[in-house]
C-alpha positions in Angstrom: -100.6 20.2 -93.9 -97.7 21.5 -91.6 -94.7 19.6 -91.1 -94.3 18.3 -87.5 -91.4 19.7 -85.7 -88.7 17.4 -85.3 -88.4 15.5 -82.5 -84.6 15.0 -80.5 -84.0 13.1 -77.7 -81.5 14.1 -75.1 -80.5 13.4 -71.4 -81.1 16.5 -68.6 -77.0 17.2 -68.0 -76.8 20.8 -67.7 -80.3 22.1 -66.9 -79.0 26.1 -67.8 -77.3 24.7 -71.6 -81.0 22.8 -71.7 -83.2 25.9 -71.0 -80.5 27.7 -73.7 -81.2 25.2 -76.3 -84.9 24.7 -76.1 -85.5 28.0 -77.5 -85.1 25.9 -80.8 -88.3 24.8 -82.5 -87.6 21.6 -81.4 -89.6 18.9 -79.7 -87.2 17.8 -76.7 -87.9 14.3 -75.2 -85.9 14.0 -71.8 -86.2 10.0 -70.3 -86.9 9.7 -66.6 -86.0 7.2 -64.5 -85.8 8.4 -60.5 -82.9 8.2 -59.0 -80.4 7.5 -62.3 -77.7 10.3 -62.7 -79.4 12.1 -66.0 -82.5 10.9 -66.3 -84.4 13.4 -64.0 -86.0 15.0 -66.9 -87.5 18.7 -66.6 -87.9 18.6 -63.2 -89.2 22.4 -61.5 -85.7 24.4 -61.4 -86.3 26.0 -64.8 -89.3 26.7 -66.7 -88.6 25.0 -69.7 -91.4 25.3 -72.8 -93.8 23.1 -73.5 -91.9 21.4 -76.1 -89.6 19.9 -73.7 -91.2 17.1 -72.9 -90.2 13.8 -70.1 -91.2 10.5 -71.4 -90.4 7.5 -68.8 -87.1 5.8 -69.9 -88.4 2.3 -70.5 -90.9 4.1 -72.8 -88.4 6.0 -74.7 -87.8 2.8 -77.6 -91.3 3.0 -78.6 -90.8 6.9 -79.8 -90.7 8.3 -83.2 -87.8 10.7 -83.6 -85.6 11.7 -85.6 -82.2 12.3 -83.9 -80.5 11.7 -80.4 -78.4 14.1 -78.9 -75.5 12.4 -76.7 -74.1 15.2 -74.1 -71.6 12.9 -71.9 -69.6 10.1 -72.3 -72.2 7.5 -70.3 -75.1 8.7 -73.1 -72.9 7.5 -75.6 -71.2 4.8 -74.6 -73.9 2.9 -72.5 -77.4 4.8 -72.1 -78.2 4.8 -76.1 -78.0 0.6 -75.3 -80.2 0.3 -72.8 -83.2 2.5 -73.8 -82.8 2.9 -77.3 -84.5 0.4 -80.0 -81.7 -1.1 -82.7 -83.9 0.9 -85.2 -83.4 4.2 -83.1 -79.9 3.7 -82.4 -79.6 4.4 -86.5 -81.3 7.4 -86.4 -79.3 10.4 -87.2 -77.1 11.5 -84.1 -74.9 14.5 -82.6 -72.3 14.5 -79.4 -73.0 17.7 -77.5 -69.4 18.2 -76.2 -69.4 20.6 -73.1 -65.6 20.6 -71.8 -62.0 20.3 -73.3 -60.1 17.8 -72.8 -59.2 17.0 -69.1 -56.7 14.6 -69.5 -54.0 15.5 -71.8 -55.0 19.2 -73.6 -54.1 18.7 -76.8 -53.3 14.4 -77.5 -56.4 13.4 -75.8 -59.0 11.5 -78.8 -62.3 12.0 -78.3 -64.4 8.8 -77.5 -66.9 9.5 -80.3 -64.9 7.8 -83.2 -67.8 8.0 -85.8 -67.5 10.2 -89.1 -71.9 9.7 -89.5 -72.0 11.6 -85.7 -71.6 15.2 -85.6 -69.6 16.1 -82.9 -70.7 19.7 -81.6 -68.3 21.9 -79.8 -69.5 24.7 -77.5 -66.2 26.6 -78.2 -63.5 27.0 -80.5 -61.2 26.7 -78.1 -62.5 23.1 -77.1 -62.7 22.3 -80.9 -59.0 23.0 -81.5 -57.6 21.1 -78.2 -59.5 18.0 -78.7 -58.7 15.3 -81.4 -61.7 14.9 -83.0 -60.0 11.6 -85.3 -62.6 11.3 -88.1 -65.5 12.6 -86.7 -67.0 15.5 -88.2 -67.4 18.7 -86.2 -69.0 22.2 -85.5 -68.6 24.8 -83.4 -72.0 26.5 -81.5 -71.2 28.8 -79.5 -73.2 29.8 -76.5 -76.3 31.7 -76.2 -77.8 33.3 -73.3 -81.1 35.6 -72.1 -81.3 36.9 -68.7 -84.9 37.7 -66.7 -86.3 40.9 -68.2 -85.1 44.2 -66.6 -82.5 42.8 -64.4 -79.2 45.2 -65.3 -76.0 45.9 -63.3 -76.2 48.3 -60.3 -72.9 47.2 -58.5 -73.8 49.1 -55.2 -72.3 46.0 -53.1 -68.6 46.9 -53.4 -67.1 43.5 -53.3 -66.7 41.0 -56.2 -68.8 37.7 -56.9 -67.3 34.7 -57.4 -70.3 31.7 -59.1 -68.2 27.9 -59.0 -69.9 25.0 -58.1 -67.8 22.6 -55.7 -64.8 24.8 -56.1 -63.4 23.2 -52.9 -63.7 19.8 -54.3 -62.8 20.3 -57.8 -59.2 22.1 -57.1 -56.5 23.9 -59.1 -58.8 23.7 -62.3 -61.5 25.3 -61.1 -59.0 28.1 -59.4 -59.8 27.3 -55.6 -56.0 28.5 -55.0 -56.2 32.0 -57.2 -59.5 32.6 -55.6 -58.1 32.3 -52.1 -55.1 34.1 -53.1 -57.0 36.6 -54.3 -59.7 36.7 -51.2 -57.0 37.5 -49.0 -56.4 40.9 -50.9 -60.3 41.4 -52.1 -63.3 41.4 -50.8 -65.2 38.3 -52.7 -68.2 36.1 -51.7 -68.6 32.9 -53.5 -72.0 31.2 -54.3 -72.2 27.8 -55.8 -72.9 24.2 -54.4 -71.0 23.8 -51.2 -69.6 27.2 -50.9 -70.3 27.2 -47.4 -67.2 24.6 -47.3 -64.7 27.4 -48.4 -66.7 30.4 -46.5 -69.1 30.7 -49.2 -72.5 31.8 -49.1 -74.0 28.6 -50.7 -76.0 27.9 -53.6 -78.5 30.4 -55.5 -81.2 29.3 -57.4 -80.4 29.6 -60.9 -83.5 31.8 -61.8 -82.3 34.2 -58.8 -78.9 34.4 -59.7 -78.5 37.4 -62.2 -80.9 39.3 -60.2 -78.4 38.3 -57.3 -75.0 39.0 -58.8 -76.4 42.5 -60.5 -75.5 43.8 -57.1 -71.7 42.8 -56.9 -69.7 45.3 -58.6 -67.6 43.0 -60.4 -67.5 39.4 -61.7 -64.5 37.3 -60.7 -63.9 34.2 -63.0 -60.5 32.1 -60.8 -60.9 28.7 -63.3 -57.9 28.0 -64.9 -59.1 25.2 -67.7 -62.3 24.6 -68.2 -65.4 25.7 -71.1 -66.6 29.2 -71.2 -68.9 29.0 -68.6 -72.2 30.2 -68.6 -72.3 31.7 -65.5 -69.7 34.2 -67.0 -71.6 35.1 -69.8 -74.6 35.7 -68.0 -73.3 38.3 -66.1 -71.5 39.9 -69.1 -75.2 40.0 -70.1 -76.4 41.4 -67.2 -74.1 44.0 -67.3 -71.0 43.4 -65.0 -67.4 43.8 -65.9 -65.7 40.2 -65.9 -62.3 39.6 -64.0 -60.4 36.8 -65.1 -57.8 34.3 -66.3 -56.4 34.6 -70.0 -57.2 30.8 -70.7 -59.3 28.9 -72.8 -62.0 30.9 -74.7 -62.1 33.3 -71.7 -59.0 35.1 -73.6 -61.4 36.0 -76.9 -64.7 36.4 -74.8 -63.2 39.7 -72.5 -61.0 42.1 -73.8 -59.2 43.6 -71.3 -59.5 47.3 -70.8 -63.1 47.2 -72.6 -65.4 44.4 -71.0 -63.4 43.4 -67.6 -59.1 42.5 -66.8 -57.9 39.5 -68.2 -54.7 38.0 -67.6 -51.9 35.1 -66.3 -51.0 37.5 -64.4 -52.8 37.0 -60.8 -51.5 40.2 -59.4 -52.7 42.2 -62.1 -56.2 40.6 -61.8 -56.2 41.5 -58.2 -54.6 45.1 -58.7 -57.5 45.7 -61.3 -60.0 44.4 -58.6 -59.2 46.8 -56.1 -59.7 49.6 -58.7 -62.8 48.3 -59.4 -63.9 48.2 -55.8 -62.4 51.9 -55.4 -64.0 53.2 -58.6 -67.9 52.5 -59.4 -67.8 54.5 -62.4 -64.8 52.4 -64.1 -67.1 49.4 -63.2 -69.8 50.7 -65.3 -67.8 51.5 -68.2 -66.5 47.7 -68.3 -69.5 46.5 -67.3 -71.0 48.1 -70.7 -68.9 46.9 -72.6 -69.0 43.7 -71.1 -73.1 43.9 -72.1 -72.5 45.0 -75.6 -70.7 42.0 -76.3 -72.2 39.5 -75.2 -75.3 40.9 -77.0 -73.7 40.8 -80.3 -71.8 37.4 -79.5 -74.2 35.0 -77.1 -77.5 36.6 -78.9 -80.1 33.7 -78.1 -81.8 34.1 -81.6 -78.3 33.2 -83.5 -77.8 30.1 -80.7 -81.5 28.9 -81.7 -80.7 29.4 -85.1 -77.1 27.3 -85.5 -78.9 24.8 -83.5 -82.0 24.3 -85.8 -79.6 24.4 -88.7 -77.5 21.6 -87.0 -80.9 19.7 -86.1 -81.9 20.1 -89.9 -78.7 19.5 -91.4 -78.6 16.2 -89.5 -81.9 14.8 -89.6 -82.1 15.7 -93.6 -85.2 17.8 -93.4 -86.1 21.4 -92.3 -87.3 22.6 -88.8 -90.6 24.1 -88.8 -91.1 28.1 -89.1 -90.0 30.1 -86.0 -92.4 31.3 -84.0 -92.8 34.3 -82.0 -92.5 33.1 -78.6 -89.7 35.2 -77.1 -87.1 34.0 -74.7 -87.2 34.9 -71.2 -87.5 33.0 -67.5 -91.5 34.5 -67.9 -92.3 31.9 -70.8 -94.7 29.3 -70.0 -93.7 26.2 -69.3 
């Protein structure tokens, strides 16, 4: 008889990481409750697999599974007691951390003081800047796919910038570098509430790479934050990535090959306006900006580390991969 797949609760907080990560053989159960912050389950922006499943919250304690997967502070430290059974809240369990530290960079503890929860970083950068106390952790780094046959054309000869709330969220985020450097560069910026800083709003996230492909750069501004994915994705796609030095940003683009990286804002901007003047150079980084993330943010090895964790965790194995490939075509 085959094994059944094992079965993971989690909470709907980053719907791209959550499209990313149900490529594991994994049955996904997301609670619903309308109108709670992370409990909106699939919902229609992404066409997640049939594995990923909603289940209404007040349901959720009469489950079987066999782990929970925390990914923000209120999972952890109040959601797992209001919907979880005492039995469930002793299942096997991981914390999903997305960010580094935001408070102090390097002295700041993380909540989860547990050494029987695995604490999973996205990043190694976030790994080393958080105290992790005695918790055990790990390192996954991301993986991406992008709709079939979108690639880099770069005909639009200004650069994209992709922030949500960049107005709202500040110096962090970089809404100072990017206006410094829109003064000097021709840039459009998409996100939620772009439109308050010029912007041209928000693209759907199964438009966007088809969207971007045009632009014929990528310009990251965020000072401290995780690698995002929006990054990545266009590495993927193709483009050549401009960008602060910082955080895992400094490993992820070499400068020269895959984009311009640098403190140095005025470099950044100097290497944007040869980008602008020079479609050719732009294809050359954008290559090598593709060739990397295909060897680094592969969405096979992401699957993989994950069904390891998943395994390693729950004490049994996942069942055998299928064939279903990746892609924004899958069913849902």
């Amino acid at each position: 008889m085959t094994a059944r797949p094992l079965r993971v609760l989690t909470w709907h907080v980053h719907g791209n990481y959550l499209l990313y990560l149900s490529q594991a053989e994994v049955e996904f159960y997301l609670p619903v409750a309308p109108g709670r912050p992370g409990y909106g389950g699939r919902g229609d922006s992404f066409p997640f697999l049939a594995r990923v499943r909603d289940v209404p919250a007040e349901a959720v304690r009469d489950l079987e599974l066999d782990c929970i997967l925390f990914q923000n502070w209120r999972n952890y430290l109040e959601d797992q007691y209001e919907i979880l059974s005492e039995e469930q809240r002793a299942l096997p369990r991981i914390y999903l951390e997305h960010d580094p530290p935001q408070e102090h960079p390097t002295n700041t503890r993380h909540p989860v003081d547990d050494p029987n929860t695995l604490l999973v970083h996205v990043t190694p950068f976030n790994e080393l800047m958080w105290d992790s106390g005695r918790t055990p952790t790990r390192v996954i780094e991301h993986g991406v796919f992008v709709p079939e046959g979108v690639r880099h054309t770069g005909e639009v000869s200004r650069g994209i910038v992709v922030v949500n709330h960049l107005k709202r969220r500040g110096r962090r985020l970089g809404a100072d570098v990017f206006e410094r450097a829109r003064g000097e560069v021709p840039l459009d910026l998409v996100g939620m509430d772009a439109e308050s800083l010029g912007g041209l709003g928000e693209v759907r996230p199964l438009e966007l790479a088809a969207f971007e492909a045009r632009y014929r750069f990528f310009f990251n501004p965020i000072r401290y934050t995780s690698l995002g994915l929006a990054v990545i994705e266009a590495m993927m796609v193709g483009m050549p990535i401009v960008g602060l030095a910082t955080t895992e940003m400094a490993t992820a683009v070499r400068d020269g090959v895959s984009g311009f990286v640098s403190t140095d804002v005025g470099r950044l901007i100097e290497g944007m306006k040869h980008l602008v003047a020079d479609p050719a150079e732009a294809r050359r980084l954008g290559e090598g900006a593709r060739l990397a993330a295909s060897e680094r943010f592969a969405i096979r090895r992401f699957a993989g580390e994950w069904e390891g964790t998943f395994s390693d965790v729950a004490g049994r194995p996942t069942r055998e991969r299928s064939t279903v490939a990746p892609g924004f075509g899958a069913t849902p």
